[in-house]
C-alpha positions, 0 to 999 in steps of 0.5 A: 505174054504173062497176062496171056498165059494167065487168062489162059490159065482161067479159062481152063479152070473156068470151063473145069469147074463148069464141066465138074458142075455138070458131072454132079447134076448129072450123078444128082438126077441120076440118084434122083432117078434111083431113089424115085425107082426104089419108092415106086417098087416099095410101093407096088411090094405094099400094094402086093401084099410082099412090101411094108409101109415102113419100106415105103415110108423109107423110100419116100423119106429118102427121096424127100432128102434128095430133093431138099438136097439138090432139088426135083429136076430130075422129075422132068427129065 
């Protein structure tokens, strides 16, 4: 009974991790997703005239960071 209580007790474990590996991808592309947003709007604010480089070259920075990170996946979704 004790073995299966303890293979029990790593399948749950197991599929936790796995569920809390999938919750960081999920919050991993959706910040992708916000920095990729926040790049363009510098840019189109550059491009208008309201915007700087400086804002636009922070943006994209940040983005860069973001992708070394965790890597571009969130660019094909």
């Amino acid at each position: 009974m004790a073995g299966f209580l303890d293979r029990a007790k790593q399948q749950a474990q197991d599929a936790l991790a796995q569920g809390k590996q999938k919750v960081d991808e999920v919050q991993a592309q959706r910040a992708g997703g916000e920095l990729l947003k926040k790049l363009g709007a510098a840019y189109y604010a550059e491009k208008r005239g309201s915007g700087t480089a400086d804002a636009t070259e922070q943006a994209l920075s940040a983005l860069e960071a973001h992708i070394a990170t965790h890597g571009d996946g969130f660019l094909r979704s």
